[in-house]
Residue, then its C-alpha position, 0 to 999 in steps of 0.5 A: x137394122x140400118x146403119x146410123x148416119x154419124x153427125x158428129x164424131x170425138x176422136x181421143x179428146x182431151x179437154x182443158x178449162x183453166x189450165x187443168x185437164x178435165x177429160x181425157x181419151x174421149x171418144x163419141x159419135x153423135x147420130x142423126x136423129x137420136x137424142x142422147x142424154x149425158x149424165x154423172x156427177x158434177x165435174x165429171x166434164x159433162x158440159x166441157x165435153x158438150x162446149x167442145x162439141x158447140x165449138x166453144x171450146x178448142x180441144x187441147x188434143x184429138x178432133x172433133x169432126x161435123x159431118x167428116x169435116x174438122x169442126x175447126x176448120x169450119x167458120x162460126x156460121x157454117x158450123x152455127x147453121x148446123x149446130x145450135x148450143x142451149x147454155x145452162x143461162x145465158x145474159x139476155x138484155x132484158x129491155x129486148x122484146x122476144x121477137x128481138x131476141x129470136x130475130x138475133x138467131x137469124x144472123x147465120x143465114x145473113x151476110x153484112x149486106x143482107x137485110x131482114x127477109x121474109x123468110x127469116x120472119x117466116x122461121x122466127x114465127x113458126x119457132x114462137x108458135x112450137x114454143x108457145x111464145x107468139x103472146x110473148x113476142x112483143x114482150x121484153x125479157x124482163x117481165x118474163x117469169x124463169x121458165x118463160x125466159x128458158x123457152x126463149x132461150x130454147x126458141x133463140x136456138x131453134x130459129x138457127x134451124x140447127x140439124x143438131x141442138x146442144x143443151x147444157x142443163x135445160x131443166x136446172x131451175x125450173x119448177x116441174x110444170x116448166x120443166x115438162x114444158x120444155x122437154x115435151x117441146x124438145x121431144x116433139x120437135x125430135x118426133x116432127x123433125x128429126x132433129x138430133x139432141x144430145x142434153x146434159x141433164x142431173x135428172x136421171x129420170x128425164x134422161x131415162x125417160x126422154x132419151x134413147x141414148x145415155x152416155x154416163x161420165x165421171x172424172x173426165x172419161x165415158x163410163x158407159x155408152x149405149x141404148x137407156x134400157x142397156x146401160x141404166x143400171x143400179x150398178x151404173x148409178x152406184x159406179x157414177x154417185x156412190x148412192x144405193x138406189x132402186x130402179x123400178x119399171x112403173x105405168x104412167x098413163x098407159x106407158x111403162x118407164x123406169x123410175x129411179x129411187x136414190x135411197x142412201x150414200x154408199x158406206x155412210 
């Protein structure tokens, strides 16, 4: 098999919020064209460690390089035309209409002196038409439902035309229907693109069932890192929740997946 290309590398990060430590000696590569999902419990530094890789956060040790280069050493708009970062919410005026709010996902691609292209309207198209947002646009924030809302948060995102895209809990308050809808828009941009996708996700199904890769952490350093069908175990569940499961091979709509069964917390 040929080698993966390396996006983006960790080199011994040690990670700080609140003056406190939260994780320490982690190393990862982020490959071209896979998409990797971070589970484990709460606090274990999942989106710490994602923050860092957006450039939200400055390491407090180690590096963290993009494409060989240090990400530091890069200005906000190199590194946002290469990278695009998806927050669990994140405050939207709610008086902008969509099409504002995509047309704000434009700005790493325009000096202070450009002016709106027809290229920029062009991206901005295509994303409402992925995401299903074109009878939306001129529709304002506020009279979106939740998961209407999300999408635009994810169409924000992909308008960057990121080469990797970032998402911290996309699925967290969303009913099923919105949460399939989203991830299903992810997962065929992947398919269409390429487009690399590193999501930190509490559902272990969507992540077993949307990622080929999982890196699982708890108190700060990476646990288990590899390929969903090598390192997704019963064990791996018990080391990183403490909670007795089963973990079955189903058929759902022609297809086999491994669904997960948490059944009772360890020792209660």
């Amino acid at each position: 098999m040929a080698e993966q290309e390396t996006l983006l590398t960790a080199n011994d990060l040690r990670l700080e919020y609140g003056g406190k430590v939260v994780a320490d000696g982690l190393n990862l590569a982020i490959h071209r064209a896979e998409i990797t999902a971070i589970i484990g419990p709460n606090g274990s530094g999942k989106s710490t460690l994602l923050k860092a890789l957006a450039r939200l956060l400055r390491p407090g040790a180690g590096s963290i390089e993009l494409q060989g280069k240090d990400l530091w050493t890069l200005s906000e708009k190199e590194v946002a035309q290469k990278i695009a970062f998806m927050p669990q919410s994140a405050s939207i005026p709610p008086d902008l209409t969509v099409a504002e709010v995509l047309r704000m996902g434009r700005l790493p691609y325009r000096s202070f002196w450009s002016s709106w292209q027809a290229g920029d309207n062009a991206v901005c198209q295509k994303v409402m038409e992925i995401t299903g947002l074109q009878a939306f646009s001129q529709r304002s924030m506020g009279a979106l439902s939740g998961g209407e809302r999300q999408r635009v948060r994810l169409a924000l995102a992909l308008v960057q035309e990121p080469q990797i895209l970032l998402l911290d809990e996309p699925t967290t308050y969303l009913d099923i229907r919105h949460q399939l809808e989203l991830m299903a828009i992810v997962t065929r941009l992947h398919e269409q693109t390429g487009l690399t996708v590193v999501m930190v996700l509490h559902d272990l199904n969507q992540a077993v069932r949307y990622s080929q890769r999982l890196v699982a952490m708890k108190e700060g350093r990476i646990l288990a890192d590899g390929e969903v069908t090598e390192v997704f175990s019963c064990a791996l569940v018990r080391q990183l929740y403490g909670v007795e499961n089963e973990i079955k091979t189903v058929q759902v709509q022609g297809e086999l997946r491994q669904v997960f069964f948490p059944s009772a917390v360890m020792g209660v």
